[in-house]
N, C-alpha and C positions, 0 to 999 in steps of 0.2 A: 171796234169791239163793242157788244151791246153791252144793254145796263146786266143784264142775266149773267152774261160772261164775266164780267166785271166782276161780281158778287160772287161768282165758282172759283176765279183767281183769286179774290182776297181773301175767301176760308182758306184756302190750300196755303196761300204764305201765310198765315197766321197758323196754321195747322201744323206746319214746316218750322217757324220761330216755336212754337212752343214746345214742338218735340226733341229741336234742340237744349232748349232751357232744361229740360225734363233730366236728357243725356249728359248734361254736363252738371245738373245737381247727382247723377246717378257717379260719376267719375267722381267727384267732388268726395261722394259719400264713399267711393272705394279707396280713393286714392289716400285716406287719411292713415295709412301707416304705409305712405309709399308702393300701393299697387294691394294691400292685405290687409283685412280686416284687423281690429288693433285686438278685440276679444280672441281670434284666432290664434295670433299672432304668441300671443301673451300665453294662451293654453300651448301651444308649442313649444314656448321657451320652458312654461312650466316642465314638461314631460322632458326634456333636455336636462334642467333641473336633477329630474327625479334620476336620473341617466347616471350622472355626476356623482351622485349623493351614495349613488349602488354602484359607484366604480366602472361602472360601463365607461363607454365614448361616443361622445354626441356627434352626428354628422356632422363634420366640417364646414359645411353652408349654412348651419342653423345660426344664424344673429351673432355675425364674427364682424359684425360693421362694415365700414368701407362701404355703403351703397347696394349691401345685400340684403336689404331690410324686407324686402319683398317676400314673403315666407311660399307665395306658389311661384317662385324659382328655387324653393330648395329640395335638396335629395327628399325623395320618398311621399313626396308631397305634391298633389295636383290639382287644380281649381279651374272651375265652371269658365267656361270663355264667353257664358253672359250673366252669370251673377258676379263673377270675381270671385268666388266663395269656393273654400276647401270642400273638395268631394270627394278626391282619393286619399288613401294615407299607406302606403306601402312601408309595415313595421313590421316583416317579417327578416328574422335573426337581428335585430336592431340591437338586440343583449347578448352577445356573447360571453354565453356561461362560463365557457371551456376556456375563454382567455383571461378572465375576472379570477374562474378559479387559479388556474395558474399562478396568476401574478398575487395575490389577496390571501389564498386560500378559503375564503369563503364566497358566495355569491348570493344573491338574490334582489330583482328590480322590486322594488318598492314605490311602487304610485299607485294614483287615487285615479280610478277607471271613470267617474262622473266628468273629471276632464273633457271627457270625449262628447258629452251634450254642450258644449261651446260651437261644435260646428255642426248648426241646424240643418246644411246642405248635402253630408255627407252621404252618400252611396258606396260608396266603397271601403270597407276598411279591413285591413289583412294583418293580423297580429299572431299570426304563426311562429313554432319556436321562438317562442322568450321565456320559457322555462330555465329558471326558477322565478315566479314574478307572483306579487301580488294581486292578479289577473281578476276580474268576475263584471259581470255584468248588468248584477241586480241594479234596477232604478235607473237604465238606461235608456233614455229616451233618444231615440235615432228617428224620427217619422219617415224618413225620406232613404233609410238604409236598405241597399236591394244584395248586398254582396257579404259577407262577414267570414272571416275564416280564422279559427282557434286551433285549427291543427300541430300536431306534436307539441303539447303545452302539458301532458299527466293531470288533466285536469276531470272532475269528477262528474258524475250525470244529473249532480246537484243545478249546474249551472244551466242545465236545457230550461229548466224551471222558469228561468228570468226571462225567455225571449218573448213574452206575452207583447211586450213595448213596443217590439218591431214588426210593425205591423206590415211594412212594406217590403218586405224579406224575400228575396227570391233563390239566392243561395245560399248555403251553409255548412261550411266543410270544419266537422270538428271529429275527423279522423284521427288516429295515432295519439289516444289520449288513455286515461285510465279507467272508460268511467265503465260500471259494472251492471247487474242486475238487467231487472225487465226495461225496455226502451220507456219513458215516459211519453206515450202518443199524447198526453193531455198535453206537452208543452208545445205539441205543431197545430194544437186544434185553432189558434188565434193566427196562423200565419198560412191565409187560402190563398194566397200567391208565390208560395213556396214550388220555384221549379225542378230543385237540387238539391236534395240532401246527402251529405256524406258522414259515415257512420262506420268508418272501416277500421280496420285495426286498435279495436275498443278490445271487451269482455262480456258484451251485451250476451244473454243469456234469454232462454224461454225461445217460445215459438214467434214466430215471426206475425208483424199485428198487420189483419188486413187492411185497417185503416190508413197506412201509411201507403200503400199501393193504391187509395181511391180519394188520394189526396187530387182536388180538382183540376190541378195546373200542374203536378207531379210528371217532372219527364225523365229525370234520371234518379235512379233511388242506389247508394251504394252499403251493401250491410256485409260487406266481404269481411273477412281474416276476424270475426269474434266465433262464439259458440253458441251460434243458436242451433236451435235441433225441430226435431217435428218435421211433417210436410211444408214445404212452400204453399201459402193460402190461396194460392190459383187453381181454377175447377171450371168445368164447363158453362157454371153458371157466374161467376165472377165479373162482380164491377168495378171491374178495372178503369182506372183513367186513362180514357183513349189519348193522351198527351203524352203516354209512355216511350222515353227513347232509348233508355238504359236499363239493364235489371243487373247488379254484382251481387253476385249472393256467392261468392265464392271462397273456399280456406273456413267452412260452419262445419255443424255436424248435422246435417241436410239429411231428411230419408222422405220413405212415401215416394210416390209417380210424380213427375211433371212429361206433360205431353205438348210439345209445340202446337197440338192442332187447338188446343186451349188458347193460343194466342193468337188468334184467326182474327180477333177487332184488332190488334195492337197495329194498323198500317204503319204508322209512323219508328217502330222499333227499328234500330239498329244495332245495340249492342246487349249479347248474351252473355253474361262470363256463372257457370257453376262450378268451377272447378273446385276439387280437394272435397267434394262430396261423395265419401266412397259408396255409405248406405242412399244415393239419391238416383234412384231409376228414371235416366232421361229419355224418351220417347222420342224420336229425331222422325223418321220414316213415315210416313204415311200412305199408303198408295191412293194414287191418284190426287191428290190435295198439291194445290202452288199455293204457298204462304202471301199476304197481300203484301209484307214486307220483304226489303230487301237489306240484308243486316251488313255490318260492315266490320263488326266484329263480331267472331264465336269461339269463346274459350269452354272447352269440356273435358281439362282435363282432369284423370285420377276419380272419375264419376262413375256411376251404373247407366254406363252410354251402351247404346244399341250397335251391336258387335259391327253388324254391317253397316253402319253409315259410310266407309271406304269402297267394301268388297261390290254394295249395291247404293250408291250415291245418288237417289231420289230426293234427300231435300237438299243436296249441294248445290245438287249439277242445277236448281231454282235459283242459288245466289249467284247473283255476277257481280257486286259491288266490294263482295269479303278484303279485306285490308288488311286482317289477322284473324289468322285460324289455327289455333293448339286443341290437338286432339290426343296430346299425349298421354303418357300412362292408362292406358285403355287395352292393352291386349290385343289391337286391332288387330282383322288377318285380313288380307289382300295384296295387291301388288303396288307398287307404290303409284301414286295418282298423279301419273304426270301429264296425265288430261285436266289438272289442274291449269295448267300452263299454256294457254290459249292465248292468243292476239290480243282478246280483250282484258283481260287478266289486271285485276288491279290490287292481285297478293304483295302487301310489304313486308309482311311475318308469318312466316309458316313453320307450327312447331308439331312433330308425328314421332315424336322420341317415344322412345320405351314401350315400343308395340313390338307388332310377329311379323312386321309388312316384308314382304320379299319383293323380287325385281330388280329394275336397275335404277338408271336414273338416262337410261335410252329409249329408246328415240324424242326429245323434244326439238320440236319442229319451230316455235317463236319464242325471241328475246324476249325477256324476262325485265323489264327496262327499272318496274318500279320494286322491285322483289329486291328488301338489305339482309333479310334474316333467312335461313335454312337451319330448321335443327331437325336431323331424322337419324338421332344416334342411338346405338343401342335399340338394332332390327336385325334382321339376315338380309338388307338387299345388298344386293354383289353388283360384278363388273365393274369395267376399265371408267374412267373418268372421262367424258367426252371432251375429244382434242381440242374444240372452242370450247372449254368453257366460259371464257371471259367473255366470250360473242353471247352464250344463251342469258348469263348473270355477271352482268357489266357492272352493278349498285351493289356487292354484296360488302357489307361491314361485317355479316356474322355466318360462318358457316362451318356446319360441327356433323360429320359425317362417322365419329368415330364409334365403335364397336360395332360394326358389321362386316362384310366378308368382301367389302371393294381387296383389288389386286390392280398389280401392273403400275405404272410409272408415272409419277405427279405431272399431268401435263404443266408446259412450258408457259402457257397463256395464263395459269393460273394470277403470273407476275400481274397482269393487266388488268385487277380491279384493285385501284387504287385507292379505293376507300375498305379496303379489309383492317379490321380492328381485331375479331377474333377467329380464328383457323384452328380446328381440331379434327386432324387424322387417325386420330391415337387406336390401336386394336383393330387393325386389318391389317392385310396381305398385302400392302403397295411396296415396292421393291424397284430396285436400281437408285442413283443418285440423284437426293434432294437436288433439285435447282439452285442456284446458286441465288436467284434473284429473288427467290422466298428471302434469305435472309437481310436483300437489301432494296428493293424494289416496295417494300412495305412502311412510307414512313408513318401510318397510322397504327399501324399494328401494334396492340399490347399484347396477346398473347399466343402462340403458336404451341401446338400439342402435335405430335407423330409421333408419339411412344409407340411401343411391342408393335414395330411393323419389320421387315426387312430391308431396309433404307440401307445403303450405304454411300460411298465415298468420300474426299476427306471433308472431317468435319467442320461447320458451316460455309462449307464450299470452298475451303482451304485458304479463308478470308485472315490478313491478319491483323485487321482492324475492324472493329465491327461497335458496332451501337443498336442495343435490340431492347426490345418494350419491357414490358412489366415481367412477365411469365413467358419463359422458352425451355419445353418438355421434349427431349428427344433419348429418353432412356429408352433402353434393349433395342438397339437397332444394331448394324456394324459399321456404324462411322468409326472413321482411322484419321491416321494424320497428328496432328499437333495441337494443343490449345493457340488461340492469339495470345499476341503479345499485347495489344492494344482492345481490349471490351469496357464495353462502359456500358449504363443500362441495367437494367434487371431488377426484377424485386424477387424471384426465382429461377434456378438454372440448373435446370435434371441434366447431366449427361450420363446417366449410371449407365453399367449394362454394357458396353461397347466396347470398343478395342484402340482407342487413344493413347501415344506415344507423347513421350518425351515428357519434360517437367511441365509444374504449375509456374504459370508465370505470376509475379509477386501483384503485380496490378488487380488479378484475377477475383485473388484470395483478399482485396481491398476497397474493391467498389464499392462506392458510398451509400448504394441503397439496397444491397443485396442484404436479401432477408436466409434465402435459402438454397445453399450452394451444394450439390451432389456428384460429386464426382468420382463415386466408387466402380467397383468390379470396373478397372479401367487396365491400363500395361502402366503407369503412372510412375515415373520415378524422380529419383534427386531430391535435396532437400528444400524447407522450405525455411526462409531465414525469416521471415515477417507475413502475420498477416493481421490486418490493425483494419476491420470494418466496424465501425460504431452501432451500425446495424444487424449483422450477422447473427440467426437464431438457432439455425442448424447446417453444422457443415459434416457431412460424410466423405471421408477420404478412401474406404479400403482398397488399398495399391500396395506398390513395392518402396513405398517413398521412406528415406533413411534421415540422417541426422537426430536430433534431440528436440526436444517440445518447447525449448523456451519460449518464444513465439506467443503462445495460448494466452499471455498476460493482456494481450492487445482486445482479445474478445471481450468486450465488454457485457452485453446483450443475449451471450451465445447457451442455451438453452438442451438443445443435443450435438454432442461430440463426439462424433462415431470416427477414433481412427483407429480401429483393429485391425488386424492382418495386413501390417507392414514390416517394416523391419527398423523403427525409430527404436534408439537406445539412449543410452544416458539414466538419469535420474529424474522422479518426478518432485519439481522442487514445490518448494513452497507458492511458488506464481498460479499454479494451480486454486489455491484457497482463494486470488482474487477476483475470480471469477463469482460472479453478483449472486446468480440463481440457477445453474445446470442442472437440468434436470436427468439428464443420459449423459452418463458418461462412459464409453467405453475403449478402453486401452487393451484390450487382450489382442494377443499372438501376436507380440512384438520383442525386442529385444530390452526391455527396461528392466535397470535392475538397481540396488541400493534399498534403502527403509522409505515406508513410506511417511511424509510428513503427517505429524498428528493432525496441523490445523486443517487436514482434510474433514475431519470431523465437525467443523466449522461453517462447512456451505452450508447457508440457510437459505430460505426460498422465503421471506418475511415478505409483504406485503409494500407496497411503493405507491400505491395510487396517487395520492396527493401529488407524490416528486415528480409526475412523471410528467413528459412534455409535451404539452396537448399542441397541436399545431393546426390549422385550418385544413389540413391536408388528411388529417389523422382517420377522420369516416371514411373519407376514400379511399384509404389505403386497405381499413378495417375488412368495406365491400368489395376492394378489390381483391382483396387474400382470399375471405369466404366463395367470392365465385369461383376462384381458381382452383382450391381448393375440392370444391364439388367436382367442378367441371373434369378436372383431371388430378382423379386422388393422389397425394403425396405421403410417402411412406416411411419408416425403417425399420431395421431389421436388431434385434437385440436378444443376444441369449439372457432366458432364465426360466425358471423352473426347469431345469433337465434339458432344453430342446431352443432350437431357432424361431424366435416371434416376428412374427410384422405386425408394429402400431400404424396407426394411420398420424398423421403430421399434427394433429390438432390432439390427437392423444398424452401429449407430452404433460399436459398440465395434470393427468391422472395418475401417470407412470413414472418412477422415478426409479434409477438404479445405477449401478456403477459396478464395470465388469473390469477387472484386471489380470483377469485368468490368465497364463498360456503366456506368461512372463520369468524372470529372473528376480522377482523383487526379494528382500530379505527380511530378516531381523523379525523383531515381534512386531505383534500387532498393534497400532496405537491404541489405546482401551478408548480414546476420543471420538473414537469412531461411533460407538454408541450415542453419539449428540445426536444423530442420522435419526430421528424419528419421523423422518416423514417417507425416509428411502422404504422401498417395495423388492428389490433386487438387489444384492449385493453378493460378488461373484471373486472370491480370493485364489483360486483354485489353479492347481499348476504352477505353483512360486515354489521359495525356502523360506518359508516365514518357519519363526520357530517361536519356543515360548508357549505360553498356555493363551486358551480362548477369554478375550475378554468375559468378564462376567457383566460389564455394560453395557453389551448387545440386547441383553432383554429390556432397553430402552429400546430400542427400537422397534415400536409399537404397531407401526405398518407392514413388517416386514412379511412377505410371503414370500421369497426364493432364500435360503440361503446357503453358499459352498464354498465350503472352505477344504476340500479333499485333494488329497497330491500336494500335502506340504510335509514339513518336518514339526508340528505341533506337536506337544504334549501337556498331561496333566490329566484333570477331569473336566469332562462335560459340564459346566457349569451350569446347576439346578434351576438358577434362576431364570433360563430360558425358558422353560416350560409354561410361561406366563403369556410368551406368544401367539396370541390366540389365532391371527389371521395366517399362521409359517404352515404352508403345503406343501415346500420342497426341502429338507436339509441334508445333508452329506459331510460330512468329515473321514470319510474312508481315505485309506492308507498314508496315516499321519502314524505320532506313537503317543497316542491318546489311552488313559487309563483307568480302571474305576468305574464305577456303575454308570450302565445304559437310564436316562430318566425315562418312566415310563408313561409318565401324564402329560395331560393338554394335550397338546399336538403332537409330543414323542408316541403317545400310543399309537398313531398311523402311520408312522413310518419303518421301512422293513429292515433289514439289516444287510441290504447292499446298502444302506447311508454308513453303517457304521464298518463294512469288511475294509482289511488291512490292518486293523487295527489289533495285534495282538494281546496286548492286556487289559480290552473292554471288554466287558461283563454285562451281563442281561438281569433284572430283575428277575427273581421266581416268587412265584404267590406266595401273599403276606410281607411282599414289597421287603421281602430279604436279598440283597444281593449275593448273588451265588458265582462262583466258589465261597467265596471271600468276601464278607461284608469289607467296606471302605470309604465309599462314599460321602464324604461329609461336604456342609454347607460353603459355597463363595463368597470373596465379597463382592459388595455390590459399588457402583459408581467408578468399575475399572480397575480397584485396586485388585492384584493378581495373588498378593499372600493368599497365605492358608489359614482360613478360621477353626481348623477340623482341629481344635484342642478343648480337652476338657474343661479346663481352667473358665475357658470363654464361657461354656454353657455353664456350669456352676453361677457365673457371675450374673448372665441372662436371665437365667431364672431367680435368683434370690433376686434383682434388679423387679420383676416382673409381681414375686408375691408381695414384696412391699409395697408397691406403685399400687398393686386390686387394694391391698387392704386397706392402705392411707385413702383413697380414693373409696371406700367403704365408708370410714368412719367418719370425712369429711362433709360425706351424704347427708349422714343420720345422727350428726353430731354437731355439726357446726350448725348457725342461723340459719347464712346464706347459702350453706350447702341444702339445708331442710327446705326452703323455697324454691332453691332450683327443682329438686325432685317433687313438688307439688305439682310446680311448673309443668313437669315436664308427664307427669302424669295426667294432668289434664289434658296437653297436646295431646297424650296420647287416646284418651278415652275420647276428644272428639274426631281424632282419623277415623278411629275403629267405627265414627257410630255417622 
């Protein structure tokens, strides 16, 4: 080896020894809290601390000893693999409000945000949902922070202020918050490597700032679900940031034109969403023009879209990349575009609901491989289902065909997509018998919809074991057959409408998560000795089903009780007042008979928030009810005012009433019933109550239905109802009611079919003399049913009344402190007036 070589080898081993030295002072210096920084380490136990202190619960790996001192091995926490240094901090839901509340009754994290300048390395930090916290940003120094997300925190547009600091800022999602007014553009003017901003489901207001679109690195901008209004600031001349890959301006109040040919530089766009812009004229169509991009999402629904982008597909048939495309609520006319559905075809969501399209869903000629979603409900397209369809849509999780004019028999392959979660047939012509393996062949399935079609045979394939998802809708069809004896499942289960035999089986009436159980207009008989669901918020039974109601004590939760038109007897006992909050209740045209208990007067509907029991489950349940809900409306049916209503299911919290018409009940009326101030309908009619009308009921402050006609009542109308200001329906016809007709407030608009039968009612005549026969005299009030119509009373009333003005006179203008009150009060009054 020469001397040259020699002197190349010994830098390199010296160069080799000293980069060793270097790497093992560099381990040396990490390793000093065991693998974690010790300031890091220390600022993490702090915020664990603060965790404690607000009742939360600190992740389990945070500094529980035992050799877990390493804080980038713990939950939520990640560090550089060559500084050794915290970079990520994943502390999204880390405070769980809803279980603090719960347990505590109050909540709120309480820590000090400068914490978070201990980890100089950090790029990443996610602090979504921790609401209620002492959150904010100001005086935060991050140099090296590229990610930040504050989302669902109710936090205000104050804090955009602070982000001057982050200079190195590329994304920013502080959607789902509360903040208001005009956007602050002055708080993104310091952060020019901002790729992402997210701004959605704010209250941001004003016109939208160009600035924010010609931010230099800007590639997805999201300003959906606030209200901003005006034109979108895009124009032929616009300098736009060609770095554009996103635009959400969707669920604003959008107007003015946008023309896609305006977006002729944006190559790089992908994704469009305008929807729920009704005043926003979108320009789609251009002739002759191929856009340079190729988008991968386009949402337009509920917009001022270009009628024909369907009927004459010029700027579609350019996309071949689309991944999701809703063009709903648009009115479109065309046939349905199942030239959509090509070889190369790389649609995962296709939504065309709530248009005019006609057609079928024939001829497609290639599978469908990557396609989970179809919604094209609520159209006119028709025809039969094609026999494969599991061969054209193998992936489908969602598919909602209903209210349009398909007929003829669910094909059998439908069984074979095994990832279907939601299925909705509901409102067409398909006929012959459901498959059998729809109800078992689906273990993903949450909810199934085939209401008002003509389905028969026996019901759920004459299965008598069964386990079905969230939501199973198969009212107005002509399923027969029998209930199972063995169901489990559900959080809803329509079978109204149909021709089912035989009793309810007690399991049925018990399922632990059944929210909403319908099983009316059925052949339904036998009785029912238990039904104890802790869950249950509305159950409808009308059938032929007999026995007595004890049973009802088990409801705990149960909200509307519709078991009219049966044939249950017995008495309604007191177990009825145990129920928490019902809001419907309806017993008519049955055979109940006996007094009704007073403490019926007793259901309150008071307020529970605090008690209630928040569960991790509980949002999901919330959005799973709201979708279901939309998806395939859930109803009932309740007499009042005069005639048959249908509420919708979510209406319950508005409507309140209780029908016991069309019964045997007796005796008088409890006057407790007047506690009832919040009832809207109450329906006595068709009994033998006897006795006079409470004079309580004009506590009943809500009331608009009220009938009490076709009993044995008598007495007088008691005056004090005329205070009722919201009552549009009354009737007490052919009772033996007596004494003057009242003719104010709301008795002046009612006719005198409320009052026929009644032979010794009398009508006011002008100058409010009762005619024949004056009689009339005052009720009392708070139930009691005597009679105050004696002279003696009024004598006392009044002498009571001249003493009280004139003590109250002299006490004015006589006493001290009577003399400064009325100074007092004259002054108040001359500075309202002035």
């Amino acid at each position: 080896m020469s001397a040259g070589e020699d002197g190349v080898y010994f830098r390199m081993r010296f160069f080799f020894f000293f980069f060793l030295v270097a790497l093992c002072l560099l381990d040396s210096n990490i390793s000093t809290s065991h693998g974690c920084f010790v300031e890091e380490r220390t600022a993490l136990m702090d915020i664990g601390s603060s965790l404690t202190r607000s009742n939360g619960t600190v992740p389990p790996s945070w500094g529980r000893g035992d050799g877990d001192d390493d804080c980038c091995l713990w939950e939520r926490v990640k560090c550089s693999n060559i500084t050794g240094r915290v970079s990520h901090l994943y502390f999204s839901n880390l405070y769980d409000s809803l279980e603090v509340l719960n347990a505590h009754g109050d909540s709120f994290w309480r820590f000090n945000t400068t914490v978070f300048s201990s980890f100089p390395e950090l790029q990443f930090l996610d602090l979504s949902s921790i609401y209620p916290s002492s959150l904010n940003i100001d005086g935060l120094k991050l140099p090296k922070l590229q990610h930040l997300n504050l989302s669902y925190n109710w936090l205000q547009e104050s804090i955009l202020a602070d982000l001057g600091e982050l200079v190195s800022l590329e994304v920013l999602d502080a959607s789902s918050n509360a903040m208001s007014g005009v956007v602050p553009t002055a708080a993104f003017g310091y952060l020019r490597n901002l790729r992402e901003l997210h701004l959605s489901s704010n209250n941001f207001t004003g016109n939208i700032s160009t600035f924010l679109l010609s931010l230099p690195h800007i590639e997805r901008l999201d300003l959906s679900g606030n209200t901003f209004e005006g034109p979108i600031p895009i124009s032929p001349s616009s300098n736009l940031s060609l770095s554009l890959k996103g635009l959400r301006f969707s669920q604003n109040n959008l107007s003015g034109k946008l023309s896609f040919f305006w977006l002729r530089n944006l190559t790089k766009l992908e994704e469009i969403n305008l929807s729920g812009n009704i005043n926003l004229a979108v320009d789609v169509n251009i002739p002759g023009w191929v856009p340079p991009f190729q988008l991968k999402q386009l949402a337009l629904s509920g917009c001022g879209l270009d009628k024909g982008i369907i009927a004459e597909p010029q700027f579609l048939r350019t996309q071949h990349h689309l991944q999701e495309l809703d063009l709903s609520n648009n009115n479109l006319s065309g046939r349905m575009p199942n030239w959509l559905f090509t070889k190369e075809a790389t649609l995962v969501n296709l939504n065309l609901g709530n248009n005019s399209l006609t057609g079928s869903l024939s001829p497609i000629w290639h599978p469908q491989t990557a396609l989970q979603s179809i919604v094209i409900s609520t159209n006119r397209i028709a025809g039969k289902l094609p026999a494969n369809f599991s061969a054209i849509f193998p992936s489908l999780s969602t598919l909602d065909l209903s209210d349009n004019n398909f007929y003829g028999e669910i094909p059998m392959s439908l069984c074979s997509i095994k990832h279907m979660k939601d299925l909705s047939l509901s409102n067409n012509n398909f006929s012959g018998e459901m498959p059998t393996c729809v109800f078992t062949d689906f273990p993903e399935l949450w909810t199934l919809s085939a209401s008002n079609n003509q389905l028969g045979g026996l019901v759920f394939g004459g299965m008598k074991k069964l386990s079905i998802g969230f939501a199973m809708h198969l009212q107005n069809n002509k399923f027969e057959g029998t209930l199972p004896r063995n169901l489990s499942g559900a959080l809803v289960l329509d079978l109204s409408g149909n021709h089912i035999t035989g009793s309810i089986p007690q399991k049925n009436c018990s399922l632990a998560s059944i929210e909403i159980l319908d099983l009316s207009n059925n052949n339904l008989s036998g009785s029912i000795t238990r039904c104890a669901s802790a869950s249950l918020s509305s159950l409808n039974l009308h059938n032929k089903l007999t026995g007595n109601l004890n049973w009802l004590r088990h409801l705990d939760k149960i909200k509307t009780l519709s078991l009219g038109w049966n044939d249950f007897e017995g008495q309604i006992t007191p177990n009825l007042c145990k129920l928490k909050c019902p809001r419907i209740i309806d017993f008519s045209h049955n055979k109940l008979s006996g007094s009704l208990p007073p403490c019926v007067g007793n259901i309150s509907c008071e307020s529970d928030t605090a008690a209630q029991n928040y569960s991790p489950l509980l949002l999901i349940y919330v959005i799973i009810e709201a979708y279901i809900i939309v998806h395939d409306p859930i109803d009932f049916t309740f007499a009042t005012k005069g005639g048959q209503y249908t509420y919708a299911y979510n209406f319950f919290d508005l409507m309140s009433g209780i029908d016991l018409s069309g019964n045997m009940l007796s005796g008088e009326i409890p006057w407790e019933l007047g506690n009832l101030s919040h009832i809207k309908s109450l329906n006595l009619s068709n009994n033998f109550f006897t006795g006079q009308i409470p004079a309580s009921f004009a506590n009943m402050s809500e009331i608009e239905s009220l009938d009490l006609s076709h009993n044995e009542l008598s007495g007088l109308i008691p005056w004090q109802l005329t205070k009722l200001s919201s009552l549009a329906v009354f009737s007490v016809a052919y009772n033996n009611l007596s004494g003057c007709i009242p003719n104010s407030g709301q008795f002046g608009t009612f006719g005198m079919d409320s009052y026929q039968g009644n032979s010794n009612l009398r009508s006011m005549s002008k100058g409010n003399i009762c005619s024949p026969d004056s009689g009339a005299g005052d009720l009392p009030s708070e139930g009691r049913d005597s009679m105050a119509d004696d002279p003696v009373f009024y004598a006392v009333s009044a002498a009571s009344f001249v003493l009280a003005f004139w003590g109250t006179v002299a006490f004015l203008f006589f006493h001290p402190l009577g003399r400064r009150a009325t100074i007092a009060t004259g002054n108040l009054v001359f500075w309202c007036g002035h």
